[in-house]
N, C-alpha and C positions, 0 to 999 in steps of 0.2 A: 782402418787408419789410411787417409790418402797419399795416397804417393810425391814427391816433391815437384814430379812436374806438370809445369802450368799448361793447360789446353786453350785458356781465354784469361788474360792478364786482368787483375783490379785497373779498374780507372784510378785515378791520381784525384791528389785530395782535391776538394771545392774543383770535379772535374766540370765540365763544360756539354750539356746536352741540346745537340742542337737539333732544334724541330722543324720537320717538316711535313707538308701534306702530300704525299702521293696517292691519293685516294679522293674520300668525298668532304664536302667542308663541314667545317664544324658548327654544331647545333648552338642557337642564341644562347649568349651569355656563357660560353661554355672556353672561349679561348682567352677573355681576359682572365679566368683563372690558374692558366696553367702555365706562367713565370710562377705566382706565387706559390703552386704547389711545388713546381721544382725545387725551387729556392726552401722550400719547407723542407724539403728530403735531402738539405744541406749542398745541393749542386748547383750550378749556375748556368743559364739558358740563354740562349740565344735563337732565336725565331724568326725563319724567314717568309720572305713578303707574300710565298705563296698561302700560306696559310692564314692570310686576311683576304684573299680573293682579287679579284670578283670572282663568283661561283661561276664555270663554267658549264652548259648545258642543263643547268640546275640540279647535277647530280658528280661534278666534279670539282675539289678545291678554288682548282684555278686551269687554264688554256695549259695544253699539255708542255707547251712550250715553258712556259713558266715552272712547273711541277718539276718537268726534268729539270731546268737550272737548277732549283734548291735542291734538287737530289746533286748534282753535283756539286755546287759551290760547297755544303754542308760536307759534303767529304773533302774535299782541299781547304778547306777554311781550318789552318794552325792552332785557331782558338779554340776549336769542334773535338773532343774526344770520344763522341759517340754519338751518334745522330737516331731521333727516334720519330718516329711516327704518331703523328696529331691524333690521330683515328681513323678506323677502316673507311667503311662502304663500299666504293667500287673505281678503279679506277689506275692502278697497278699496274695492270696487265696492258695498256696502253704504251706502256712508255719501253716495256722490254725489249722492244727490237731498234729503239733508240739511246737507250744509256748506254757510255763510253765504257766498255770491259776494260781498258788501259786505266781511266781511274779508279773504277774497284778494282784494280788488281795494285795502286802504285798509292792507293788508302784506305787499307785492309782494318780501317773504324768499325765498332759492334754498330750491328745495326737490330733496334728493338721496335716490335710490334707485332701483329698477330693480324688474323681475318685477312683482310685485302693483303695485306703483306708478304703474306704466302709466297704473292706471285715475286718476290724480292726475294726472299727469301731462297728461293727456289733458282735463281739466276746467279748470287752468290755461292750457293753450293757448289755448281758447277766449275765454280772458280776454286774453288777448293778452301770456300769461306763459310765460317758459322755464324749464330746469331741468333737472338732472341725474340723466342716467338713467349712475348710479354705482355701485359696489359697496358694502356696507351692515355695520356693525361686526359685527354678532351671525349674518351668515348667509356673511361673507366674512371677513374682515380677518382671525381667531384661525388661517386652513388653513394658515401654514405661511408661508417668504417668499417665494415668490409672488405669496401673497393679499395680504401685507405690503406688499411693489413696488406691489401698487397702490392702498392704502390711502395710500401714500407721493405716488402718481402724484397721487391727485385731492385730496390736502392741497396740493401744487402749483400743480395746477390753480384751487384755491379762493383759494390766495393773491395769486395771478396775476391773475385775471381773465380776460376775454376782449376781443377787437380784431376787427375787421375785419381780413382775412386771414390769422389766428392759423391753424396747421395742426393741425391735430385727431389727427391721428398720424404715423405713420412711413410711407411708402410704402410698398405691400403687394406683395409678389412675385405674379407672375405667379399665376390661375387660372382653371378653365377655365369656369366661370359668368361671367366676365366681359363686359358686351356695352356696345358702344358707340363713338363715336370723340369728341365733340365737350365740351366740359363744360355740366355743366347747373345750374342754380340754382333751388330751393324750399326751403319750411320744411321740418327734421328733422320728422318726425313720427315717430310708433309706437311701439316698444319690444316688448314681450314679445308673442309671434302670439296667442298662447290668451284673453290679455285682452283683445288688440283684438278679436277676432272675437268674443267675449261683449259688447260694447259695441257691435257691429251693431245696430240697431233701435231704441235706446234714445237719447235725448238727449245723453250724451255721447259718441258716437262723434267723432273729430277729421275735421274736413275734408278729405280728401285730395288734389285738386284741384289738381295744380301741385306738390306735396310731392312730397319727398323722404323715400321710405319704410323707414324701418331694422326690421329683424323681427329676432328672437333666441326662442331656447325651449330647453326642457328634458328631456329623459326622455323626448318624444315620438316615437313610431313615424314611420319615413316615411309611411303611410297616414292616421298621424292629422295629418301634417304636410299632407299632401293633404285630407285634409277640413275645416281650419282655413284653407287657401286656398281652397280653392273657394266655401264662403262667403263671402272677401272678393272674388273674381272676381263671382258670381250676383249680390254686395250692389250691383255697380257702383263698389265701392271699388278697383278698379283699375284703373279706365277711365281715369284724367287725372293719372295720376303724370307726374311728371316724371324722376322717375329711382327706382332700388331700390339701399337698402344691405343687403346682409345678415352677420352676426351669426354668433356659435357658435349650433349645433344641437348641443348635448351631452345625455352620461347617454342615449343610443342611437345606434341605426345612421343613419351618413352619409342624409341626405334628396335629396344634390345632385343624384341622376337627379329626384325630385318639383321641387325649387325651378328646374331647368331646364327640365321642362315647362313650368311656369306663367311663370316671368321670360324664357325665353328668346325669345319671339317675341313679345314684348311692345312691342317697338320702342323702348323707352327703354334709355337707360343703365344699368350694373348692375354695383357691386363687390360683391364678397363675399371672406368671410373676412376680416371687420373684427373686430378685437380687443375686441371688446366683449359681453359675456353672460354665460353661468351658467359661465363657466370664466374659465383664467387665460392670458392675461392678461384687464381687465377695465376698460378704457381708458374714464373721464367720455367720452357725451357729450351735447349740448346741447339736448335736445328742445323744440322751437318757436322755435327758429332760423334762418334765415335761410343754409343751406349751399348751397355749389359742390362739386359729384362732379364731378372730374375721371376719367375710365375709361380714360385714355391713360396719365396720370403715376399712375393710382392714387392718389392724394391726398384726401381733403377739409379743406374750410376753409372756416370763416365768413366 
């Protein structure tokens, strides 16, 4: 039974999501649909300019300049109750050592999205802000109903809120990555491997120390999966976890002989094949939260 208090408030009815691209632009035909799908998920959108372009370098939304406005205006904009991201690719990580930490700190809005968004994701943490590392209209929600189901999941989710002891999914059947007996409790951290490990060296790498580590990626070889851990092994970022979630590894071959090198004699706790990443399903969840991995029931919960 969850507890009465709230860690991340419901948005408010017919709330307001407002979109933006901080990343790369959206695929033909792919953003005139996505007022309608909002608006299908009973919310109301608002979309800014950056996310029509023009495509800058031809692998970013819009001129950084641009990007970061809508990352701003979208956080001070009264109308906005939670601002979400268009879709990944690349291009996040540009703008961090330019966005205003006095506005995230003075419009503490959910921020949803996943993949590039990490690198957001990871910058608000340090603020001592959470957020949803969720599926995104223009790179997920148009695949089919699948992607629908969980466009459906984290409009739910949003409406809901979150509690103390709210369960974060379904109990996950048996697998053989799994390590541990006891439950363990740190903040969610991480999200997409490729990003955090480009965020080694740099100021905003997220703390990891006691966290509770989720990883997810894409298209990545198992060897390139090994050398985006081994970097965070060498960096010393796996020294003081507290436990490991992991995530789909999709769009290439199984990594689980690489990821049970590295997590399996790691001494902490360890789920894997948690519903959340570049495939479907693609279950919210809460990044810089406060979670308990249970590795016995399988379970987490805030």
């Amino acid at each position: 039974m969850a507890d009465d208090q709230v860690l991340l408030p419901p948005l408010p009815e017919h709330a307001c999501l407002g979109v933006i691209a901080p990343a790369g632009p959206p695929r033909e035909g792919t953003l005139e649909q996505v007022v309608p799908m909002i608006e299908r998920l009973g919310f109301r959108a608002k979309v800014f300019p950056g996310c029509a372009g023009p495509a800058f370098l031809g692998h970013l939304a819009a001129d950084d300049a641009r990007r970061l406005a809508d990352l701003h205006e979208a956080l001070a904009d009264p109308q906005v109750d939670a601002v979400i991201g268009l879709r990944g690719g690349y291009g996040c990580m540009r703008l961090l050592d330019r966005i205003d930490r006095a506005t995230l700190r003075r419009f503490p809005k959910p921020l949803i999205g996943y993949s590039d968004l990490t690198a957001l994701h990871a910058l608000r943490q340090q603020l001592g802000m959470a957020g949803w590392h969720a599926p995104m209209p223009a790179s997920d929600w148009h695949k089919g109903e699948a992607a629908w189901d969980d466009a459906r999941a984290l409009a739910d989710r949003l409406r809901a809120g979150l509690r103390v002891g709210d369960a974060l999914g379904p109990a996950l059947p048996g697998h053989a990555l799994y390590r541990g007996h006891a439950p363990v409790r740190g903040v969610l951290s991480g999200g997409n491997l490729a990003v955090l490990a480009a965020l080694l060296g740099t100021p905003f790498m997220p703390d990891l120390r006691g966290a509770i580590l989720f990883l997810e990626d894409v298209g990545e070889d198992p060897y390139k999966i090994d050398r985006l851990l081994c970097q965070l092994r060498l960096s010393g970022a796996l020294d003081e976890l507290a436990g490991v979630l992991l995530g789909s590894f999709s769009d290439a071959d199984a990594p689980d002989e690489v990821l049970a090198d590295y997590f399996g004699e790691l001494g902490v706790p360890v789920l894997a094949g948690w519903p959340s990443g570049h495939t479907t399903p693609n279950l919210p969840l809460p990044i810089g939260l406060a979670v308990t991995l249970d590795p016995i029931a399988r379970t987490l919960r805030v």
